[in-house]
C-alpha positions as CSV (number, residue, x, y, z in Angstrom):
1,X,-38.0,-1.5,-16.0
2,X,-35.9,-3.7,-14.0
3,X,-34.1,-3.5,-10.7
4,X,-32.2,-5.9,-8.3
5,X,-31.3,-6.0,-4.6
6,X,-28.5,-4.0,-3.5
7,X,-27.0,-7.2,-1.7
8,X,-27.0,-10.1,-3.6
9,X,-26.8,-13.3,-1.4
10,X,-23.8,-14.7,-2.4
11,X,-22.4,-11.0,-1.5
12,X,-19.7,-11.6,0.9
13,X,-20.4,-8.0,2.5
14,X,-24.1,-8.7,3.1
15,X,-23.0,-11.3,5.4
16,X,-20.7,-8.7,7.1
17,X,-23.2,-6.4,7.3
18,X,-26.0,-8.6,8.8
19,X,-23.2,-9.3,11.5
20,X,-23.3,-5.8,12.7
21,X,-27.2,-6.1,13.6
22,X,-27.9,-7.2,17.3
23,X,-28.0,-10.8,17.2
24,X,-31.2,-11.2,17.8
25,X,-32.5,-9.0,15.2
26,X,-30.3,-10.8,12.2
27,X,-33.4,-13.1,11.0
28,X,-35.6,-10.3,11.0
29,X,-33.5,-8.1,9.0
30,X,-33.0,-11.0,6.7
31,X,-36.6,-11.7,6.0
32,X,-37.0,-8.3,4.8
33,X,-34.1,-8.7,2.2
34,X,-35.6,-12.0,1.3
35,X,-38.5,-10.1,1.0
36,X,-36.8,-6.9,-1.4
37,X,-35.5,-10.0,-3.6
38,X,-38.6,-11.7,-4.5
39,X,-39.7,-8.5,-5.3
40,X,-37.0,-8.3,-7.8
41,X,-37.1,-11.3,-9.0
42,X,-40.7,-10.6,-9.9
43,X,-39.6,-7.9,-11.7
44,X,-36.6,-9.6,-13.6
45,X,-39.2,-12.3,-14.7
46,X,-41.9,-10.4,-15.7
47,X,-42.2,-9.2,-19.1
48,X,-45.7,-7.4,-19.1
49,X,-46.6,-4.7,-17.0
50,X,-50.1,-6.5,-16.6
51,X,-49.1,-9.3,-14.9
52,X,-46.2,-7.3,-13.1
53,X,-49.3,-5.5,-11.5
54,X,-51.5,-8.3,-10.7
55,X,-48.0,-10.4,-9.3
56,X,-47.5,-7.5,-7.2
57,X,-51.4,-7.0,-5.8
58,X,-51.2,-10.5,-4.9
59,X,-47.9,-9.5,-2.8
60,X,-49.9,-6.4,-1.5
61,X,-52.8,-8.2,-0.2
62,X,-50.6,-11.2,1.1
63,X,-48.6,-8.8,3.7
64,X,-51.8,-7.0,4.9
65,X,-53.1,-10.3,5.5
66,X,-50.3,-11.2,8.1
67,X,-52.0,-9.2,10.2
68,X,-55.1,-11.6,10.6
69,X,-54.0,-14.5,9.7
70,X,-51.5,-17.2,9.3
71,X,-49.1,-16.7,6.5
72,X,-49.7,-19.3,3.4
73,X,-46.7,-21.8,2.4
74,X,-44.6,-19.5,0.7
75,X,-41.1,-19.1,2.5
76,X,-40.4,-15.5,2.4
77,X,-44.1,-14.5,3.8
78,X,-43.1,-17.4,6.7
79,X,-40.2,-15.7,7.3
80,X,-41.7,-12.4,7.7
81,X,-44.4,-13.4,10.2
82,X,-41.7,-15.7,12.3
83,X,-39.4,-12.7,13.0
84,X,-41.4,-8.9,12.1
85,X,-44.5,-9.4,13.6
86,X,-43.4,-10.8,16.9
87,X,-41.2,-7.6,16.3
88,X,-43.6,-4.9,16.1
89,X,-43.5,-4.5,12.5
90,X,-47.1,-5.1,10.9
91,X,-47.7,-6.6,7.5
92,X,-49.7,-3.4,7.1
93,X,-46.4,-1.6,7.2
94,X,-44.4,-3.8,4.4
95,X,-47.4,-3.0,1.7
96,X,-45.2,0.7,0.7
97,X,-42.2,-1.3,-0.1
98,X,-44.4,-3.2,-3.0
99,X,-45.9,0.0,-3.8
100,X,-42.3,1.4,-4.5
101,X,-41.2,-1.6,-6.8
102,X,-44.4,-1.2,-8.4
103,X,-43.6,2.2,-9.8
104,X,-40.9,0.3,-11.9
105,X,-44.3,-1.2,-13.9
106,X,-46.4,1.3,-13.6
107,X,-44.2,4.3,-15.2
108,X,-43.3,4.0,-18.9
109,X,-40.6,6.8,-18.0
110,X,-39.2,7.6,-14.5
111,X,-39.5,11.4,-14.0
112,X,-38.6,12.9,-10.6
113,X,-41.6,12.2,-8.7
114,X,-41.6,9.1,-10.1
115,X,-38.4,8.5,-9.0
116,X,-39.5,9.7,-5.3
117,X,-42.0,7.6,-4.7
118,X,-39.9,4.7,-5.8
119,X,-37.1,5.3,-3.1
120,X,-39.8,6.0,-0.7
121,X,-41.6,3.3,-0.8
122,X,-38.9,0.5,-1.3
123,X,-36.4,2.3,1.0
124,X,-39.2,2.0,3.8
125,X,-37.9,-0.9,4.2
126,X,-35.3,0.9,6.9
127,X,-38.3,1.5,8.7
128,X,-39.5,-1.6,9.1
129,X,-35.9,-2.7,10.0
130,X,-35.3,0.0,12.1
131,X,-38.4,-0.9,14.6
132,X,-37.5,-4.7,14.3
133,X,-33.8,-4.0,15.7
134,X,-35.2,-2.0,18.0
135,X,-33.2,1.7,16.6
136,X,-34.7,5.3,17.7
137,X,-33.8,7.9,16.1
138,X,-31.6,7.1,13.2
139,X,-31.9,8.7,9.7
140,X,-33.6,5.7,8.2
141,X,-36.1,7.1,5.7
142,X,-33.5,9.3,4.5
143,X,-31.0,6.7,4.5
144,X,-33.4,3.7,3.0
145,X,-34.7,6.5,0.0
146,X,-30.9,6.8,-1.2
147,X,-29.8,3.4,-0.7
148,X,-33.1,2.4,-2.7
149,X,-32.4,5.2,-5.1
150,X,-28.7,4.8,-5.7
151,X,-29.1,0.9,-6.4
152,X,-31.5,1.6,-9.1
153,X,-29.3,4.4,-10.8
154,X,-26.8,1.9,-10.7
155,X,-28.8,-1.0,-12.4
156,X,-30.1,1.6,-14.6
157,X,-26.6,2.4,-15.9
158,X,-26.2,5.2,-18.2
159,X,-28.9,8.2,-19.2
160,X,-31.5,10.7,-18.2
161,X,-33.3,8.4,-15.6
162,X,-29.9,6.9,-14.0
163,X,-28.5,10.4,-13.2
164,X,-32.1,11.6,-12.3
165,X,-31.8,8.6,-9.7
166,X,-28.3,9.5,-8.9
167,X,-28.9,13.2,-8.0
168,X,-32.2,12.4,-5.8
169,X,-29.9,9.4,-3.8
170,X,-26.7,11.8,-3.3
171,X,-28.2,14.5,-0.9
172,X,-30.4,11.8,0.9
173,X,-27.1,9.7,1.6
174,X,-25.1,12.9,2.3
175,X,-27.8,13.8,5.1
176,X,-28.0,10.2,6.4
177,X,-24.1,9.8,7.0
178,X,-23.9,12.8,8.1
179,X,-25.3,11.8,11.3
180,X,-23.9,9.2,13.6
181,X,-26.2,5.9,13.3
182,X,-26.9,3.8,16.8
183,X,-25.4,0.5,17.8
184,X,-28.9,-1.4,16.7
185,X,-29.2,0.6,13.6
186,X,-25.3,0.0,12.3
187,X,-26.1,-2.7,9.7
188,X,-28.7,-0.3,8.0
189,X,-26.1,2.3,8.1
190,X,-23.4,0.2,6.4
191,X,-25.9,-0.4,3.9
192,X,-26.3,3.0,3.3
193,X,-22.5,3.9,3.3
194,X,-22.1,0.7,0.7
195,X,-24.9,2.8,-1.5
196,X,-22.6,5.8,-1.1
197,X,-19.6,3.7,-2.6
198,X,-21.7,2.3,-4.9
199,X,-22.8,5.5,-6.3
200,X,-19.5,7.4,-6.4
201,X,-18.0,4.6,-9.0
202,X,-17.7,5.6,-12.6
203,X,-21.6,3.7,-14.2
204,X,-19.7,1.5,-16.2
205,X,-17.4,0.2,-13.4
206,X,-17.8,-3.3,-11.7
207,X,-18.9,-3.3,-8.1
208,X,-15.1,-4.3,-6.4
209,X,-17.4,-6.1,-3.9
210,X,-14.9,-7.0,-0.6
211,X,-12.3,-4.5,-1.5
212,X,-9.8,-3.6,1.1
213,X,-11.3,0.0,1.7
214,X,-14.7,-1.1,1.1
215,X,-14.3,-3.4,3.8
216,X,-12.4,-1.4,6.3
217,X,-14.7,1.8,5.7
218,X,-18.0,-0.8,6.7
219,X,-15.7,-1.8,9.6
220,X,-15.2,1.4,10.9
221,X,-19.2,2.7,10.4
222,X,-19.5,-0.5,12.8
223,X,-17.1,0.9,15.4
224,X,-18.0,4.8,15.5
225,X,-21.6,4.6,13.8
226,X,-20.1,7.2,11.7
C-alpha cells in the first residue's frame, strides 16, 4: 500500500503555500514536510511489509530520541531538531505521524478504522505545525485527518478503499473550512482547501496544479482565513 506527499517539492503551490506561514515559522513547517516525504518514500521503496516495519521503528525511536539527545547525520532528523524543538514541538509528538503511515504496512485491507487511524496519525502533523507557528485555536486535527485522508484516496485511485478514504476526508474538510483559520495557521489551511480541490476532481483526473482558480481560491484563504 503506497501513498505520497500531498505537495510534491517541485509543486509550484507548495512554495505559495509555505509563503503564507509567518516568516519565521517557514523552516519549521518545511522540516515536517521533509519529514511526511521520507516517510513516503519509505513506503514507495519498500516492497515487504517486514522491513516497511522495521524502516519505520527505526524512524519511531529516532524522533523520541530528539528529545535527549543530539539528532544523528541524517538531514531530515537535523532539520527537525534545528527548527521544532526550539519550537515547542517534542520528538515525542512526531512518533503518531509514523504510526499513521505505518497503517499502510500493517493492514492488508484498509477498513474504516483503518482508515481513521491513518488520517489521524499522519494528519497530526497540523498539530505539530500548528504549535510551531505559534496558531490557537484552528481546526487542525480535523483539518490535518482530511487532508491526510483525501491525499491517500486520491493516490489510491478508484475502489472500495479510495471512496472509503474519500467519504471519511469530505466531512472532516467540510468542518475544517467551515471555520475561519488564523493568520499563523493560513498555510495549513490552504493545505487543507488544496485537499478539498483535490478531492472534488473526477479520480481519474490530473491534478491542474497552478490553475487560475486554484491559485486565486489559496490567495483568497490567505486574505480572509476563510
Amino acid at each position: 500500500m503506497n501513498a505520497s506527499l500531498n505537495m510534491p517539492p517541485e509543486d509550484p503551490e507548495r512554495v505559495l503555500i509555505l509563503s503564507y506561514a509567518p516568516v519565521t515559522g517557514r523552516p519549521a513547517l518545511a522540516a515536517l514536510l521533509a519529514l511526511d516525504e521520507a516517510l513516503a518514500q519509505l513506503l514507495r521503496t519498500t516492497s515487504q511489509p517486514a522491513v516497511g516495519q522495521l524502516r519505520l521503528a527505526w524512524w519511531r525511536e529516532a524522533l523520541a530520541k530528539l528529545d535527549t539527545a543530539p539528532p544523528p547525520a541524517e538531514p531530515v532528523l537535523r532539520g527537525l531538531a534545528a527548527e521544532l524543538l526550539p519550537r515547542g514541538v517534542t520528538g515525542a509528538s512526531l512518533v503518531p505521524i509514523v504510526h499513521g503511515w505505518e497503517v499502510l504496512v500493517e493492514e492488508e485491507a484498509l477498513d474504516g478504522l483503518a482508515l481513521a487511524r491513518y488520517g489521524a496519525g499522519r494528519g497530526s502533523l497540523f498539530v505539530a505545525a500548528g504549535t510551531a507557528l505559534g496558531a490557537a485555536g484552528d481546526p487542525l486535527a480535523q483539518g490535518g485527518e482530511g487532508w491526510a485522508l483525501a491525499d491517500l484516496a486520491r493516490h489510491l485511485g478508484d475502489g472500495v478503499e479510495a471512496d472509503a478514504a474519500r467519504s471519511l476526508a469530505a466531512p472532516k474538510l467540510a468542518e475544517a473550512l467551515g471555520q475561519r483559520w488564523s493568520r499563523n495557521a493560513r498555510a495549513l489551511g490552504a493545505m487543507a482547501h488544496r485537499a478539498r480541490m483535490d478531492l472534488d476532481l473526477p479520480v481519474d483526473a490530473p491534478l491542474p496544479i497552478g490553475a487560475p482558480k486554484r491559485v486565486a481560491r489559496l490567495l483568497w484563504h490567505r486574505l480572509s482565513g476563510r
